[in-house]
DRENLO-844067 format. One record per residue: x negated, y negated, z of N, C-alpha, C in turn. Coordinates in steps of 0.001 Angstrom, whole numbers, padded with zeros to 6 digits, always signed. Example, Ala and Ser with C-alpha at 12.3 -4.5 7.8 and 13.67 -1.06 7.14 Angstrom:
-013190+005690+007800-012300+004500+007800-013200+003300+007800-012850+002250+007080-013670+001060+007140-012900-000030+007870
This chain:
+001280-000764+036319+001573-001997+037045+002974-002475+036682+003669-002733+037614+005066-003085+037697+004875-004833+037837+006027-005109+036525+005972-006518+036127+006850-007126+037047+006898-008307+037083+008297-008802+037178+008958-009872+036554+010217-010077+036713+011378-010422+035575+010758-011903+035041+009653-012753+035573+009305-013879+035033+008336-013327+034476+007205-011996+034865+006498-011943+034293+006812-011130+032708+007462-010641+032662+008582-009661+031570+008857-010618+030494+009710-011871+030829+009926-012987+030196+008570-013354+029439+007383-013798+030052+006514-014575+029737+005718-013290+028318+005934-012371+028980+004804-011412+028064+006385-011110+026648+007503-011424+027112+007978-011292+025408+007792-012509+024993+007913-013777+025187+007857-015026+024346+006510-015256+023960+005139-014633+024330+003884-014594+024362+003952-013453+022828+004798-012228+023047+004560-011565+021992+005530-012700+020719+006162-012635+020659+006908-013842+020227+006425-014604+019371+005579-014993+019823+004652-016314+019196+003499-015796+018356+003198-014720+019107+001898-014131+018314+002660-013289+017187+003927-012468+017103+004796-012601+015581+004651-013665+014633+005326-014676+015356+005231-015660+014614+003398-016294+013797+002675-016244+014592+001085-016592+014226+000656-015850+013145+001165-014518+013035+000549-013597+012313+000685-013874+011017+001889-014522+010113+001469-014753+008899+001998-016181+008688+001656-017204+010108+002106-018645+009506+001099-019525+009056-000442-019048+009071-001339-019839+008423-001684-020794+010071-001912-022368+009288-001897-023245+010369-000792-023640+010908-000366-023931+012180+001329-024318+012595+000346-025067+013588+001749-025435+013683+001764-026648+015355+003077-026054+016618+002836-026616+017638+003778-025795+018440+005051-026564+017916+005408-027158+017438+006610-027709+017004+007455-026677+015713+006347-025974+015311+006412-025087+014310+007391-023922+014851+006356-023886+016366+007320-022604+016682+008444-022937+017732+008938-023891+018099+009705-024111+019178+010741-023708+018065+010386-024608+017113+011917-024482+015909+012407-023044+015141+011011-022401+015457+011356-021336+014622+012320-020105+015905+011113-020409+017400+011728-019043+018183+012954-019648+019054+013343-020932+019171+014229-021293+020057+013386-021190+021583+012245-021410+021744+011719-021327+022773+011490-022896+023740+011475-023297+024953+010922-024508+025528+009743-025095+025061+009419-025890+024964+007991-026859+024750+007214-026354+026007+007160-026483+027112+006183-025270+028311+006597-024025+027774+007363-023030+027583+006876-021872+027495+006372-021339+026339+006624-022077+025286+005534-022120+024012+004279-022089+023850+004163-023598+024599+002502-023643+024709+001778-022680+025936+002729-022856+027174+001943-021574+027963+001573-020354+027320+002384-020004+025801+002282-019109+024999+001109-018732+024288+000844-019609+023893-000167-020411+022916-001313-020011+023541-001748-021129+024798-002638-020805+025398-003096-019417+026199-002040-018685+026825-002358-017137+026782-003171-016471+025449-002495-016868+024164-003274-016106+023014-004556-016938+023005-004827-018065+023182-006042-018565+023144-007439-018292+023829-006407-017840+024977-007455-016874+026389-007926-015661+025672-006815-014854+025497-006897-013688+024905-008074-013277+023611-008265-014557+023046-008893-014592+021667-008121-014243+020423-006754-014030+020279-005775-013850+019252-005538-015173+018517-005572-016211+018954-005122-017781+018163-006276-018589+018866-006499-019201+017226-007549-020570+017562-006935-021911+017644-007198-022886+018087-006587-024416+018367-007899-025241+017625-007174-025247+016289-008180-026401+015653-007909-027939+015719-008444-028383+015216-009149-029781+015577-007380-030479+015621-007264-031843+016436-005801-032278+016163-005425-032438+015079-004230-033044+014765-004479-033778+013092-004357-035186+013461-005325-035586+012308-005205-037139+012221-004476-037803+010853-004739-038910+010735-004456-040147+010079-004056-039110+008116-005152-038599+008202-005283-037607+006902-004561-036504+007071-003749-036020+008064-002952-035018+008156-001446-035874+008120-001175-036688+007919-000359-037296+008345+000405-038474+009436-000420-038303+010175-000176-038686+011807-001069-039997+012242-000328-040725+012470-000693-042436+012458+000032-042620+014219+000318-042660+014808+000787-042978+016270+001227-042095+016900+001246-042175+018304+001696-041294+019170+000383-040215+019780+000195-039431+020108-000501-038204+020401-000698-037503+019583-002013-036710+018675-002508-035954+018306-001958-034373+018119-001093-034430+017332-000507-032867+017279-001248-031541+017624-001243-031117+018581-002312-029471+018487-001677-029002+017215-003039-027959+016727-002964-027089+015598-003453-025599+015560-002995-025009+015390-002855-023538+015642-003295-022544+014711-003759-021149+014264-003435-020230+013329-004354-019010+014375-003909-017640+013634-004328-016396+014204-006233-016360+013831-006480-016082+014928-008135-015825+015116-008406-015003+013925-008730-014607+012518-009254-013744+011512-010020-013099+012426-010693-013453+012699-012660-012557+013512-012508-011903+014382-011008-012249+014614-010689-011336+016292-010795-009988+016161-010974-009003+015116-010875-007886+014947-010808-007431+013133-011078-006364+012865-010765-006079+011558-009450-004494+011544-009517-004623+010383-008279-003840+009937-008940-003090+008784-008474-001637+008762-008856-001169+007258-008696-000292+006260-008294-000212+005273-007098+000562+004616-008006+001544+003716-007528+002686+003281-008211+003566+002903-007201+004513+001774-007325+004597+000821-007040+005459+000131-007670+006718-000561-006602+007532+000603-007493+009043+000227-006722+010085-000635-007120+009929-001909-006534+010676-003343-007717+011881-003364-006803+012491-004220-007416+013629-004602-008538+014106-004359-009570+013071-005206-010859+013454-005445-011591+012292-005258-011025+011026-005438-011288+009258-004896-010864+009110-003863-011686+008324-002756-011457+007400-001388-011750+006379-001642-011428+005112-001335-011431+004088-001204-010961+003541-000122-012029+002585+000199-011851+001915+001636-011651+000580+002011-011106-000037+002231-011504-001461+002336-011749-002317+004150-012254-002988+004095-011752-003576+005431-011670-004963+005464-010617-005734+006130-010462-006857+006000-010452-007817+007500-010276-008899+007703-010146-009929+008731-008184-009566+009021-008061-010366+010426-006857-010231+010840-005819-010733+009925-006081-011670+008736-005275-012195+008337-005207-011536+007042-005624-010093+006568-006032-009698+005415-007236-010063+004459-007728-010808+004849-008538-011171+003990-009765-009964+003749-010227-009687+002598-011137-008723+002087-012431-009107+002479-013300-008401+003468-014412-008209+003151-015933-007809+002885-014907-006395+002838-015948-005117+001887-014936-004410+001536-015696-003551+000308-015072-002310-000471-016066-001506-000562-015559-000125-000467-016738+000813-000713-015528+002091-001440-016214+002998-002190-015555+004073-002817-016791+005193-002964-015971+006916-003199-016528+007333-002803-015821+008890-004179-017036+009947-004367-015746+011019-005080-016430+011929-004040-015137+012044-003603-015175+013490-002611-015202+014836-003615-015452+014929-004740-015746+016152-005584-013977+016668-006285-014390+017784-007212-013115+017728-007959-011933+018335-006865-010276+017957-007387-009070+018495-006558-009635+020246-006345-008912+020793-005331-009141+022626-006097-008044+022678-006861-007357+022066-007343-006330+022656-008725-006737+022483-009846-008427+021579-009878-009373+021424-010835-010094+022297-010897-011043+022551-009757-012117+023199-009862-011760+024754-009980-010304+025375-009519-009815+026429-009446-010236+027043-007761-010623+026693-007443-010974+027161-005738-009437+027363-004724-009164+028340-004216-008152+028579-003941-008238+027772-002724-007254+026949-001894-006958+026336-000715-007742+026918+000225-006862+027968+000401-007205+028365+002383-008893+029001+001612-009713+028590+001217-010967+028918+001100-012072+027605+001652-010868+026565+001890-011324+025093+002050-011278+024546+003235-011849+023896+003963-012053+023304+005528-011375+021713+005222-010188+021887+005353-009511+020600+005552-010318+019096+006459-010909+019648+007285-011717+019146+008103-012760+018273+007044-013200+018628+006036-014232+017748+005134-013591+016443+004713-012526+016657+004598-011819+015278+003779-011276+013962+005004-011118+014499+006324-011132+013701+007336-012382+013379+007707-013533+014087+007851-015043+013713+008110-015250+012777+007106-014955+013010+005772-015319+011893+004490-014868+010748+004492-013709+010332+004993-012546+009465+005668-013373+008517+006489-013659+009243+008060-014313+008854+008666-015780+007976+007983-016636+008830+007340-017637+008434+006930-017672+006808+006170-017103+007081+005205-016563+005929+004268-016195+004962+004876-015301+005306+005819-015129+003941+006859-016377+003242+007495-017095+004210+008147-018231+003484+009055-019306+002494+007084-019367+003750+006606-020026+002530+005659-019314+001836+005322-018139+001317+004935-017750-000127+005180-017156-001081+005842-017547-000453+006855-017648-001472+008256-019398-001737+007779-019850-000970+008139-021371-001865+007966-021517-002780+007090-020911-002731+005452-021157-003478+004659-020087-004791+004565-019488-004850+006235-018844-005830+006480-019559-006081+007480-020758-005873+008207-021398-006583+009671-020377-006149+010782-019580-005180+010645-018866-004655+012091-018625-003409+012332-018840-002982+013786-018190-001979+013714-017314-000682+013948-016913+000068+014209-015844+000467+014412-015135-000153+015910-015834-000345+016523-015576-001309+018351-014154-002297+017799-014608-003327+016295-014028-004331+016068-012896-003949+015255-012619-002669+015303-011216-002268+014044-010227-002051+015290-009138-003056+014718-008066-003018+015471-006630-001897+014620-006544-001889+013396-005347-000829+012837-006150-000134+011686-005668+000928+011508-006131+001328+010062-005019+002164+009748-004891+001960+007902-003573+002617+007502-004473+003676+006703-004159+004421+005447-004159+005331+005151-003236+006422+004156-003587+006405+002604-002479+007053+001914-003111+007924+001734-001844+008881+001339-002547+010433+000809-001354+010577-000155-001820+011893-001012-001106+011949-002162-000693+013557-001502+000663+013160-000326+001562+013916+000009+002759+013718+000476+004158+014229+000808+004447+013282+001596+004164+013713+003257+004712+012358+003828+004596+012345+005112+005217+011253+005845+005760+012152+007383+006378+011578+008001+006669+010410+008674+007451+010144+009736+007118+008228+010203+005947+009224+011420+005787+010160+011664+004414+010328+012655+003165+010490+012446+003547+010397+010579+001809+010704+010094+001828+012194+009531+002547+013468+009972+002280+014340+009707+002957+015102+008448+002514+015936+007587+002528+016654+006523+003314+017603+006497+004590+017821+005811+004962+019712+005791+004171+020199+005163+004228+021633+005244+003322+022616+005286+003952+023242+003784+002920+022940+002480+003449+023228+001511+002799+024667+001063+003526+025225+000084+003287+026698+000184+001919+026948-000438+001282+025999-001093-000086+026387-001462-001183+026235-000484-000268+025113+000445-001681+024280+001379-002559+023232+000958-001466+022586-000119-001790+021280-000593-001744+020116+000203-000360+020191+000748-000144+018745+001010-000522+018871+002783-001032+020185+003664-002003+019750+004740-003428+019869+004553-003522+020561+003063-005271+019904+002987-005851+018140+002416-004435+017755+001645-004763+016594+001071-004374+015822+002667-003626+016252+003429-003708+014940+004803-004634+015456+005618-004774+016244+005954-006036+016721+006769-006086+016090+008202-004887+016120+008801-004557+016146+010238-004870+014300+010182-004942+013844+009255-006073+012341+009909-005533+011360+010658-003986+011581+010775-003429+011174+012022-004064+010771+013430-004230+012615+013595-005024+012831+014779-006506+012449+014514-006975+012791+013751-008664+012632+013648-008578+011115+014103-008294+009865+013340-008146+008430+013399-007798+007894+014448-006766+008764+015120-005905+008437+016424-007212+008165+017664-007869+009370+017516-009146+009721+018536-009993+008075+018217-010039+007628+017394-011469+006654+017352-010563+005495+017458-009559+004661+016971-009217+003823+016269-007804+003046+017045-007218+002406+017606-006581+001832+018242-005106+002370+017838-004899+001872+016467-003572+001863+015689-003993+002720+014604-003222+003748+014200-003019+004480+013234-002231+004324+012262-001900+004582+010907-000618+004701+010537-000911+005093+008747-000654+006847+009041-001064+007684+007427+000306+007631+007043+000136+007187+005916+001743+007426+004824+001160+007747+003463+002190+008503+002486+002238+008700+001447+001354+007411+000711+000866+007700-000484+000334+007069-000956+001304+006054-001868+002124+006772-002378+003557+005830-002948+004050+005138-002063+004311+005438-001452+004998+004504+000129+003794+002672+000320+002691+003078+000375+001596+002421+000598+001994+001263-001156+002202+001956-001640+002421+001369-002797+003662+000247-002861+004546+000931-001789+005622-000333-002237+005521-000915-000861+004721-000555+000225+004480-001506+001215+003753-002736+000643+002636-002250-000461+001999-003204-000656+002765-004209-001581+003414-003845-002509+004288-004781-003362+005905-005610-003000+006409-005213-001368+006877-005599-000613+006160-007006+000412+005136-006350+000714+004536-007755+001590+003609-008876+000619+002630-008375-000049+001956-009277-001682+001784-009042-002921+002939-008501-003357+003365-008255-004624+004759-009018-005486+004635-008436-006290+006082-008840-006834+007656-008564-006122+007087-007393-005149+008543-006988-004524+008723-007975-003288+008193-008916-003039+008294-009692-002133+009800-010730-001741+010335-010228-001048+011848-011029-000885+012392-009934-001244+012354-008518-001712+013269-007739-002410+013837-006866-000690+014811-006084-000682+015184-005526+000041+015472-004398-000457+016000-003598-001477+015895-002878-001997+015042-002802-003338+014545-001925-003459+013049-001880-004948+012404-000132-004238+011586-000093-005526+010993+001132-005419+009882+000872-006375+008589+001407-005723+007548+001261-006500+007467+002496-006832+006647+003143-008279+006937+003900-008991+005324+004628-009568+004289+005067-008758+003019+005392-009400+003430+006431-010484+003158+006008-011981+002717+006837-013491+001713+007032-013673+000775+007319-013255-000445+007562-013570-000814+009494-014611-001499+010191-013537-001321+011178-013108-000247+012020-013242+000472+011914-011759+001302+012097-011788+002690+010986-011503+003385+011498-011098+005120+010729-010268+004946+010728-008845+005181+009240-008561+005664+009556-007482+006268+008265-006895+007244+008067-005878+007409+006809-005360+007576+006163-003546+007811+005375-003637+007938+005040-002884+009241+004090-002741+009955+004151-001497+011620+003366-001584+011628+002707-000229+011908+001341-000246+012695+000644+000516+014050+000186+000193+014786+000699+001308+016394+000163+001232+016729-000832+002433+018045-001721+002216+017988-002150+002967+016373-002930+004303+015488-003645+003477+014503-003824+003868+013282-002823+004549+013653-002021+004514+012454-001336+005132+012514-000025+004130+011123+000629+004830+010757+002003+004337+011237+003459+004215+011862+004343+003647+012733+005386+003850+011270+006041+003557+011445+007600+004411+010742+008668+004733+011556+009886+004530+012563+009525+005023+013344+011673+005168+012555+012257+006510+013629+013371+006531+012933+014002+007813+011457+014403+008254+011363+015323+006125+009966+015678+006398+008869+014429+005652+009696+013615+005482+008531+012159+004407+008920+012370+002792+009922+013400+002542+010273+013745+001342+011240+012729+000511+011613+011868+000754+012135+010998-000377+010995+009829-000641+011095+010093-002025+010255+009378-002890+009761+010641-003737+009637+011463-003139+009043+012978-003809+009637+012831-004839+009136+013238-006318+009955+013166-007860+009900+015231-008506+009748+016186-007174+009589+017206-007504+011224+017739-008449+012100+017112-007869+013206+017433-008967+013318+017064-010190+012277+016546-010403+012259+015813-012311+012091+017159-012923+011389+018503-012656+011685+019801-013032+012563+020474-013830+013551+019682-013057+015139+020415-013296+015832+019473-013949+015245+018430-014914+015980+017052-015631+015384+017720-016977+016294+018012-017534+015896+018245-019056+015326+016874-019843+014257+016798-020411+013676+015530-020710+012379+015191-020298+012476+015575-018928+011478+015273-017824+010504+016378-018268+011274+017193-016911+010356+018483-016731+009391+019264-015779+008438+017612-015047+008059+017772-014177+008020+016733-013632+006574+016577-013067+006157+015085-011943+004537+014494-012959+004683+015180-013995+003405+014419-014581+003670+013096-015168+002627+012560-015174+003250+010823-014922+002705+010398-016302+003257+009022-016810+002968+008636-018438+001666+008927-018405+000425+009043-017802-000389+009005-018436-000955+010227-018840-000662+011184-018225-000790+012474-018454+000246+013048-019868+000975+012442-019924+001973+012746-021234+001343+012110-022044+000553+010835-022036+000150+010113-023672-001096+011034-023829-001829+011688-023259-002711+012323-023317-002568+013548-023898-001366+013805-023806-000968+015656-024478-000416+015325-026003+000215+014115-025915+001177+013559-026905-000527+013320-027840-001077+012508-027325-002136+012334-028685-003324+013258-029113-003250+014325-027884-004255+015457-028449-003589+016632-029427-002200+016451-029302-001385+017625-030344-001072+017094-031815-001059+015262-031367-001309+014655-032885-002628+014586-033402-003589+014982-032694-005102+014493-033500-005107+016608-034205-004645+017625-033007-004718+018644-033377-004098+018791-034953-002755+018366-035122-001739+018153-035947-002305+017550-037149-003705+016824-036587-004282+015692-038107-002870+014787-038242-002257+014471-037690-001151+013254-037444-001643+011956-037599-002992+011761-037357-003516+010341-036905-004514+010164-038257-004314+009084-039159-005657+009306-040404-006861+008857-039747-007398+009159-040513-009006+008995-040286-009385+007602-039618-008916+006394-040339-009486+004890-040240-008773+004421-038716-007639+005194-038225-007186+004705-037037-007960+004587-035704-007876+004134-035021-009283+003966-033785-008826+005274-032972-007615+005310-032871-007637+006742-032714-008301+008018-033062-008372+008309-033997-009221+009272-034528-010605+009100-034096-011287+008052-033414-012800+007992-033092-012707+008727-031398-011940+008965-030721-011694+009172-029572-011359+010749-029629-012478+011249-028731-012695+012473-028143-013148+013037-027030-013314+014129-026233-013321+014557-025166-012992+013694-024174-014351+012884-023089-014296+012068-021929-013429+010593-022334-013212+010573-023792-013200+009021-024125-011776+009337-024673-011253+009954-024544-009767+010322-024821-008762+010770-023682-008474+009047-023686-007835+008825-022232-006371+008195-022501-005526+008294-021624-004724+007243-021743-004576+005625-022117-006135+005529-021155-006035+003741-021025-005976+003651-022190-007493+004397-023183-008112+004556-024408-007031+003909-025286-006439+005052-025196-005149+005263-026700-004486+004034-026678-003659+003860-025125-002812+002815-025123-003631+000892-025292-004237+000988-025501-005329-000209-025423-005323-000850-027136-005214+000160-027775-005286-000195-029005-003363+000097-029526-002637+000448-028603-001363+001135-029068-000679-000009-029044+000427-000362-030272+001048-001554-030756+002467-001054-031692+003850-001175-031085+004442-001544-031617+004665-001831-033361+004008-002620-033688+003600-002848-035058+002753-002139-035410+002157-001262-035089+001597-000048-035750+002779+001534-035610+002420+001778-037343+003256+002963-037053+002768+004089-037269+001283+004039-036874+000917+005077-036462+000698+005642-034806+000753+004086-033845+000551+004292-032409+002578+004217-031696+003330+003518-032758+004404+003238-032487+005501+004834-031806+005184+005718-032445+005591+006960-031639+005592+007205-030658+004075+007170-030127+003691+007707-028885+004571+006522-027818+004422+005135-028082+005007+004144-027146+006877+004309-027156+007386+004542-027914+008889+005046-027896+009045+006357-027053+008047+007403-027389+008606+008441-026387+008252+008201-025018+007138+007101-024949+006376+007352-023224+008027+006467-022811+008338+005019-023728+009248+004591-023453+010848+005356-022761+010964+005913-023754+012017+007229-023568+011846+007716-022511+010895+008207-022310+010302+008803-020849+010734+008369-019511+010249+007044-019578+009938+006234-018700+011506+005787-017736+012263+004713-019404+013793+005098-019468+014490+006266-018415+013926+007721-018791+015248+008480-018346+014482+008475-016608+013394+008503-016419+012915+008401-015080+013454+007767-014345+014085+006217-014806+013766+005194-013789+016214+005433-013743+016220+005759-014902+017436+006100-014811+018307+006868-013405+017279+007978-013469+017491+009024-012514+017038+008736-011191+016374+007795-010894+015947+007388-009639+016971+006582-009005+017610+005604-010065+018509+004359-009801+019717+004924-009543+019881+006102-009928+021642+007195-009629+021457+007052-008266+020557+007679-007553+019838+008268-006793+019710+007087-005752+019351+005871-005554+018997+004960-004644+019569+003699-004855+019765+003384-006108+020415+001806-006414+019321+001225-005776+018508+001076-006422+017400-000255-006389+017683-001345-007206+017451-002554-006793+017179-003524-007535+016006-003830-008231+014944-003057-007740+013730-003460-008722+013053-001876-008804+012515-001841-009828+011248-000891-010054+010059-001521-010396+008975-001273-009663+007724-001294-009795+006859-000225-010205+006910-001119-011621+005601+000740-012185+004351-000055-011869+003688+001098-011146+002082+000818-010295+001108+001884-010886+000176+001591-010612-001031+002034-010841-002299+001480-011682-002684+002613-011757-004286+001877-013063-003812+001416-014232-003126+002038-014901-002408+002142-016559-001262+000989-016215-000626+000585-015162+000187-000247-015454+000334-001487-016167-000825-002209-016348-001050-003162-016952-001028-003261-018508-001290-002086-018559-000963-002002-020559+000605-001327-021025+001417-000898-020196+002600-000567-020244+003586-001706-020585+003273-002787-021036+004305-003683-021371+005683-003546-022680+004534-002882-023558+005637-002121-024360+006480-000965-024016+006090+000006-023406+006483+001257-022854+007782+000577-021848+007183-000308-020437+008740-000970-019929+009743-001470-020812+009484-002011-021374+010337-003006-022732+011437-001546-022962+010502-000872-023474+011557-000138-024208+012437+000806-022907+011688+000923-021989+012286+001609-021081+013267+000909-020153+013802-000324-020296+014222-001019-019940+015776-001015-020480+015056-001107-022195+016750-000960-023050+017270+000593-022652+016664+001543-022273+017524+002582-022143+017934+002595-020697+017208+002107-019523+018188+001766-018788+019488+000745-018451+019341-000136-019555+020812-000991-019524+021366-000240-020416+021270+000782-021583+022006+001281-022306+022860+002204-021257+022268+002994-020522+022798+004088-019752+023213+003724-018337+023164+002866-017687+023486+002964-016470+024703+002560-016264+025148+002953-015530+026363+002735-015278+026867+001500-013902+025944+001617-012784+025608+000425-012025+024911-000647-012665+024875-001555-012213+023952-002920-012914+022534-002076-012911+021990-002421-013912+020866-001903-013761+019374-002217-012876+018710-002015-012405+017613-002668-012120+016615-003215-012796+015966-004264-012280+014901-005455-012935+013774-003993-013111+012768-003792-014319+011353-002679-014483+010530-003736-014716+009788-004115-013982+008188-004789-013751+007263-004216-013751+006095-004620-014256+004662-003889-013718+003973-004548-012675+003520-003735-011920+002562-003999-011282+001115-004984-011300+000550-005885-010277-000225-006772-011032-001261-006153-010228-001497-005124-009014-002753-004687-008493-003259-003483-009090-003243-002856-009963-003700-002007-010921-003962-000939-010083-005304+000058-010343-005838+001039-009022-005880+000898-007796-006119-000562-007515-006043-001152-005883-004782-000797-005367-003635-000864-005904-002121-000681-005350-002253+000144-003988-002595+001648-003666-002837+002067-002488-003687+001629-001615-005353+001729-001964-005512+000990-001022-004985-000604-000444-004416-001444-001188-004359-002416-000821-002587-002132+000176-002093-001220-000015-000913-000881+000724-001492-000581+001988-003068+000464+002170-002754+000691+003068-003194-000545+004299-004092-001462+003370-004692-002472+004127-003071-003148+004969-002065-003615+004290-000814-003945+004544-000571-003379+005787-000745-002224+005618+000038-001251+006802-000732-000817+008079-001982-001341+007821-003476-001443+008998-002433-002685+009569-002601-003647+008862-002214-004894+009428-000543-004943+010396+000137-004348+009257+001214-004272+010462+001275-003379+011838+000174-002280+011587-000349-001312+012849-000756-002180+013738-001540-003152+013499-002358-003679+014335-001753-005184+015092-000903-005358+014304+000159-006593+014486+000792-006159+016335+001717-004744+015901+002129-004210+016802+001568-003464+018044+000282-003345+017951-000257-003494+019672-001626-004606+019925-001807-005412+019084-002719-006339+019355-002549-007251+020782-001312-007636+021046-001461-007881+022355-001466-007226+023548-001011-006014+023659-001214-004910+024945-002992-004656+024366-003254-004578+023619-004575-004014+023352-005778-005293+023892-005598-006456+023661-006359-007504+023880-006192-007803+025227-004814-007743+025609-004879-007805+027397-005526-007281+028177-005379-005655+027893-006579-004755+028440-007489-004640+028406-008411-005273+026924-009720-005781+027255-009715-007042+028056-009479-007828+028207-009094-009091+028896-009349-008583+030484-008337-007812+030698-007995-007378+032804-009473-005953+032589-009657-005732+031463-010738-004791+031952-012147-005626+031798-012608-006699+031484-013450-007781+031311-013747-008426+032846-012499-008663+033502-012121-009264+034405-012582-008524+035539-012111-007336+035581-012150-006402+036656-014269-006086+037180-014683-006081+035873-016293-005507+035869-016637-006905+036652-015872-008258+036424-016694-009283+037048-016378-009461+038651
C-alpha cells in the first residue's frame, strides 16, 4: 500500500513518539512536544494512534497531588508493559537461561536449563553432533518460560540471544575449523526468525556490554568495553556509542592473547586461579590450617579460593598479585587496541575481584601510555548475558513494534 506524503508524515511523528514512550516512564504530551519539536495536534494525534494501537496507556489526569491546582487536567501517558513480552536467553556452553520480561523490561520469569557437558568436555568430536539440539533446547526453554509467565509465544514481541561465539550484525557465525562456533549458534537466527517477530543473536560478550551500556555502570559511556573473566576471555566493545562487530563479528574476540607473552591464551581469571592453586596445594605451598587446604575436587573452585583470598594474607596474597598482573596486562592490551574509557570486568566471579582490579588497575596507569581507562566490576554477576540479551529483545522489539501492531490492527479490522 502506497502512502501518501501526509500520511508518511503522520506514521514518522507517530514512530517518534513511541521512541520517545519507550523509556520515559510516565510523561505528558508537553513532555514530548519539548522533547520532539512536534505541534500540540500532531502529538496528541500521535498519542492517540498508539492508544488505538494498544502501545501507550492514558492514565488517570493529574490532580491537586500531582501538582496541578487550575486550568485543565494534564493527560498522562507511559508505554503499555502487557502489550507484549520480550525475552532474552543465554545460550552458553552447557547453561541456557531464559528470561522473559514486560515491554518495559520488567522481569517476569526465569527458567534455566543444562543442556549436558560442552564436547570439548565430554570429548565427543563436533560433526558427530546435530546442531539442531541446541536450537530445539532454545526453543523449548523459551515456551517453558513463557508459561511460567502466563503467556505465550503469540505475546513475544523481540527476543535477543547470546552465544559464546562471535557473530555478525545478521546473527550469523563463521565457520570455525572445529565446528564450534556453528554448533554453539546453531543457525538460531533462522530457527527464531520462523516463530518470533524480532530476532537479534549476538555474541555473548557483546550482550554483556549491551547490557552494562543501557542498566549498568556503562551507562552514559560511549566508549567502554565489557570484559567476561570467567572461563574464558572475551569482550565486548562499544565505540563511539554503539556496538562494533567486524565483518565476521570478530572484534571483541581475545584469540590473540596467544601470541602476548604473559597471557598465552583466552582462559579467563578464573580458570588461572584454579591451576594457580591446584599446583600450590600439589607443591604443599598452602599449610595445613589454611581454608585452603580443606578444598578439593568439586569444591575447588575459583569463587572457593577467592572468597577467603585477602591481601593481608600471605599465604592467599600471591595468587591475587598474579591474577592482578594478569588482569593488568589484559586490559592493557585491549586499551592499545580500542582506547576505551571504561572496562567492565563481568561475570559470576566478578564480584569478589576487588582486589585483583585494584591491583590491575596500578599496572594499567603504570604502563599506559594514553590516559588510562576507569576498571570496574560488574554489579549483575552470572545474569550479565542473559540480562544483555533481555536489553537487546527490547531494542528488537522497540524497532518494529509499530509496523507490527498496525498489522494486527488493519488485519483485526479487515476480519470485521
Amino acid at each position: 500500500m502506497n502512502l501518501t506524503a501526509g500520511q508518511l508524515r503522520q506514521r514518522a511523528s507517530t514512530s517518534a513518539v513511541l521512541d520517545f514512550a519507550w523509556d520515559a516512564g510516565v510523561f505528558r504530551a508537553d513532555h514530548v512536544i519539548a522533547a520532539l519539536g512536534l505541534t500540540r495536534s500532531t502529538a496528541l494525534a500521535a498519542l492517540d494512534t498508539l492508544i488505538e494501537l494498544g502501545l501507550i496507556s492514558e492514565l488517570p489526569s493529574a490532580g491537586p497531588e500531582d501538582g496541578y491546582r487550575l486550568g485543565r487536567p494534564a493527560r498522562r501517558f507511559e508505554l503499555r508493559a502487557e502489550a507484549g513480552v520480550i525475552i532474552g536467553v543465554d545460550a552458553g556452553e552447557r547453561y541456557f537461561t531464559a528470561i522473559v520480561a514486560d515491554l518495559t523490561g520488567q522481569i517476569l520469569a526465569r527458567r534455566f536449563v543444562d543442556v549436558g557437558r560442552c564436547p570439548e568436555e565430554s570429548g565427543t568430536a563436533l560433526n558427530e553432533l546435530d546442531p539442531r539440539r541446541r536450537s530445539a533446547a532454545a526453543l523449548h526453554l523459551i515456551d517453558e518460560v513463557l508459561t511460567s509467565a502466563g503467556r505465550t509465544r503469540a505475546d513475544v514481541i523481540g527476543v535477543g540471544v547470546g552465544v559464546p561465539a562471535p557473530v555478525d550484525a545478521d546473527g550469523v557465525s563463521p565457520v570455525h575449523p572445529s565446528g564450534f562456533w556453528q554448533y554453539m549458534n546453531a543457525n538460531l537466527q533462522g530457527v527464531l526468525t520462523a516463530e518470533f517477530p524480532a530476532v537479534r543473536v549476538e555474541n555473548d560478550a557483546a550482550l554483556a556490554a549491551v547490557a552494562e551500556g543501557s542498566i549498568g555502570v556503562a551507562r552514559g559511556h560511549d566508549d567502554f568495553m565489557a570484559m567476561l573473566v570467567g572461563r574464558r576471555l572475551g569482550s565486548g566493545v562499544f565505540l563511539d556509542g554503539r556496538l562494533v562487530r567486524g565483518a565476521n563479528g570478530g572484534v571483541g574476540e581475545l584469540e590473540g592473547f596467544m601470541y602476548v607473552p604473559g597471557i598465552g591464551s583466552t582462559h579467563g581469571i578464573g580458570v588461572r586461579a584454579e591451576w594457580w592453586l591446584r599446583n600450590a596445594l600439589e607443591q604443599r605451598d598452602i599449610p595445613a590450617d589454611h581454608p585452603w587446604a580443606q578444598l578439593s575436587g568439586d569444591e575447588l573452585t575459583a569463587e572457593a579460593a577467592l572468597a577467603v583470598a585477602s591481601l593481608d594474607d600471605p599465604v592467599s596474597r600471591p595468587l591475587l598479585e598474579e591474577l592482578g598482573s594478569k588482569l593488568g596486562r589484559i586490559c592493557n592490551v585491549v586499551s592499545r587496541f580500542y582506547d576505551p574509557g571504561l572496562i567492565v570486568v563481568c561475570g559470576a566471579m566478578a564480584g569478589a575481584l576487588a582486589d585483583v582490579i585494584e591491583i590491575a588497575r596500578g599496572h594499567v596507569r603504570a604502563e599506559s601510555e594514553l590516559p588510562p581507562p576507569e576498571i570496574v566490576a560488574s554489579q549483575f554477576g552470572g545474569d550479565i548475558v542473559s540480562l544483555g540479551a533481555v536489553s537487546a529483545a527490547r531494542e528488537a522489539a522497540q524497532a518494529i513494534a509499530l509496523t507490527l501492531f498496525s498489522e494486527r490492527n488493519q488485519g483485526e479490522s479487515a476480519e470485521l
